[in-house]
C-alpha positions, 0 to 999 in steps of 0.5 A, spaced: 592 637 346 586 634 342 582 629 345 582 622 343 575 619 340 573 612 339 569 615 334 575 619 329 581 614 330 583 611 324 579 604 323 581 598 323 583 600 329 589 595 334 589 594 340 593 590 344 587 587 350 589 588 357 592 582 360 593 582 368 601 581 370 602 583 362 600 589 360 605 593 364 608 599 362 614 596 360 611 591 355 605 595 352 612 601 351 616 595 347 609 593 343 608 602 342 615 602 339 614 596 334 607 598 332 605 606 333 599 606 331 597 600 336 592 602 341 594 600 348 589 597 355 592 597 361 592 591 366 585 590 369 586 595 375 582 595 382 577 601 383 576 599 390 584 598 391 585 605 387 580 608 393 583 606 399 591 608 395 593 600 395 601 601 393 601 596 388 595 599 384 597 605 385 604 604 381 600 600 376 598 608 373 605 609 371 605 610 364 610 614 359 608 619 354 610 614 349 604 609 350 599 614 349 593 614 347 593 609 353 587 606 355 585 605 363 581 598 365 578 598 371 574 593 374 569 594 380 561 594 382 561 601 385 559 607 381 561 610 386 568 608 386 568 608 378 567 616 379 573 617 383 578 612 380 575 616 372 576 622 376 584 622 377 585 617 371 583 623 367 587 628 370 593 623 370 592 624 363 589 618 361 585 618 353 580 612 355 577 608 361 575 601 360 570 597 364 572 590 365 565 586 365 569 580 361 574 577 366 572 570 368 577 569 374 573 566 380 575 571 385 573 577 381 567 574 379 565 572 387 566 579 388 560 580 383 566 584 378 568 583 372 564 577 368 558 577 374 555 584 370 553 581 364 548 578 370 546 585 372 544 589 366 542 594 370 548 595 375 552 595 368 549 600 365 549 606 372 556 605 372 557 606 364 552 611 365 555 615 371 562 614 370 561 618 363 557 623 366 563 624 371 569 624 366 570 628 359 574 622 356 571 617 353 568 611 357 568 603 353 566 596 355 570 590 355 565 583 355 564 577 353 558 574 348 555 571 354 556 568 362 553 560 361 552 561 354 551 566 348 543 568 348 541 571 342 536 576 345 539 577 352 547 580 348 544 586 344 539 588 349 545 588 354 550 592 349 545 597 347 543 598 354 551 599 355 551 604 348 545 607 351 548 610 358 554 613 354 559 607 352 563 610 346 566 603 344 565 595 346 570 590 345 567 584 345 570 576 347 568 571 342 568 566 349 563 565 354 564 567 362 563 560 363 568 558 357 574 562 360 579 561 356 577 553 352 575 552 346 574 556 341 573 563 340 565 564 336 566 571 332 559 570 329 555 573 335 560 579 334 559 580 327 551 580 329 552 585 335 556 590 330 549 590 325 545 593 331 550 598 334 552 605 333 558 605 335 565 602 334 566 595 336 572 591 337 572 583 336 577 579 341 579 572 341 584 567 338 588 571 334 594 569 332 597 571 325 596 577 321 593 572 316 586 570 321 586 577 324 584 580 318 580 573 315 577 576 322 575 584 321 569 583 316 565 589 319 568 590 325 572 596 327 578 593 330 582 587 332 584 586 339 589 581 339 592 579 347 595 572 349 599 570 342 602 576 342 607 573 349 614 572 347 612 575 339 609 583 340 612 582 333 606 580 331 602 586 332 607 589 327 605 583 322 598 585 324 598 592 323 603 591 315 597 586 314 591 590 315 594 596 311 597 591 306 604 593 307 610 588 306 613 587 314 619 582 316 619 580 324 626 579 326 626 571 326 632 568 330 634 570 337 639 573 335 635 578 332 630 579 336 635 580 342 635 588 342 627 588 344 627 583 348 633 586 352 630 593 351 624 590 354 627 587 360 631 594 361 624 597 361 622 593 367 628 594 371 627 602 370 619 602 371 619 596 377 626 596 380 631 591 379 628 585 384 620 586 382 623 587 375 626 580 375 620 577 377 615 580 373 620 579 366 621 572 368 615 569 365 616 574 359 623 571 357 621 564 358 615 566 352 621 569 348 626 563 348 620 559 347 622 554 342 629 555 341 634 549 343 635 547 350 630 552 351 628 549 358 636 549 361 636 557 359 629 558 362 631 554 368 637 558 370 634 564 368 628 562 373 633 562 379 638 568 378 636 574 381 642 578 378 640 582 371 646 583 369 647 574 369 641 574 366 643 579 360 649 574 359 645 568 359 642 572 354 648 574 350 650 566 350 644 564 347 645 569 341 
């Protein structure tokens, strides 16, 4: 089995962004069906919850061969921990592992987790630099163009310390910590930032048509595209035609776009089990009938049952 490299897959590359409570296995086996060629992230997974075997964590390392080559996100602030999670990712098969340094969510940030490294260089880069060091798969980082604000100086010396301790790919949001999700994305800081590193960079923010993903690429490496892809993984298909100037057609009404989305909540069922994969698939079909008429009345009926095959029904009569 060949080792997968930041370095030699073929660029642009796509990558679908780690979205907690998202970026399930199901999910990430439909967007892999639709695009090959996509690059998976996992949702963001608890270093501290792998090493003390939290259940629920531990389900979320579950992938199928088919979401290869599948990228691990992991957040946390003890190397230690970074090293024994890296470890047993590798020998589950995993083809990467990403640090999380871009979550903004406050109980993550608290925890001096996710964003709060942009405000510990020093700290960032000894769990870049030992977790590399520990596992033979590479090592990438996901963050942001800054905590309170972008700073011209401060943002470079940070990634190429992260470059320097053994980072083989950054992935950066055009978005503050400070920002969260508001406003808009600036891509300018990622185009600098890509002048003066030499490994592949991957911007992150706003995408949401194939059109601005790539008006978007210039020098980059890749795209990753993450929220408008709710309710339309087609959109990665769209992206991917894009980018290799191809012709693509997604399927428009619900009636052809029913196989997929019933593909998607089978997928839930069989990775979660017909009660978690109920509750987790709610909020994908309310993105799926986003839209179509009396969205709202269907959204609610679906919201209330517990039974699949009801709502596989409900689905049928809206097709």
């Amino acid at each position: 089995m060949s080792t997968f490299s930041w370095e030699k897959i073929k660029k642009p590359i796509l990558a679908l962004a780690p979205m907690a409570g998202y970026t399930d296995s199901a999910y990430r086996q439909v967007v892999k069906s639709l695009v090959p060629e996509v690059i998976c992230f996992s949702e963001l997974t608890s270093t501290n919850a792998m090493k003390h075997d939290n259940e629920k964590t531990m389900q979320m390392l579950n992938f199928e061969k088919s979401e290869s080559p599948l990228i691990m996100q992991l957040f946390g602030n003890k190397p230690e921990f970074f090293i024994e999670a890296g470890k047993r990712l590798e020998q589950l098969g995993i083809a990467g592992i990403d640090i999380n340094m871009g979550c903004p969510a406050r109980k993550v940030i608290h925890s001096q987790q996710g964003s709060a490294l942009l405000k510990d260089p020093d700290l960032a880069a000894e769990i870049v630099n030992k977790l590399s060091k520990a596992v033979k798969i590479p090592v990438s980082v996901k963050t942001r163009i800054g905590y309170n604000c972008y700073d011209e100086e401060e943002l470079p010396k940070f990634l190429k310390s992260l470059e320097t301790a053994g980072a083989k790919l950054i992935t950066l949001h055009g978005r503050t910590t400070k920002q969260s999700f508001l406003g808009k994305a600036d891509w300018e800081p990622i185009y600098k930032i890509k002048k003066i590193l030499n490994i592949p960079l991957i911007g992150n923010g706003d995408i949401t048509t194939a059109e601005i993903a790539v008006e978007r690429l210039k020098n980059l490496d890749g795209i990753m595209v993450g929220r408008a892809t709710f309710g339309n993984p087609w959109l990665m298909a769209e992206i991917s035609a894009k980018l290799t100037k191809q012709k693509h057609n997604s399927p428009q009404s619900i009636k052809d776009r029913l196989p997929i989305i019933k593909e998607h909540f089978r997928l839930s069922l069989k990775t979660k089990g017909e009660k978690y994969g109920i509750l987790e698939m709610r909020k994908h079909l309310g993105s799926y009938i986003k839209g179509i008429e009396g969205a709202s009345a269907i959204r609610q009926r679906i919201m209330q049952s517990e039974d699949s095959q009801e709502i596989l029904s409900i689905l049928e009569e809206i097709a």
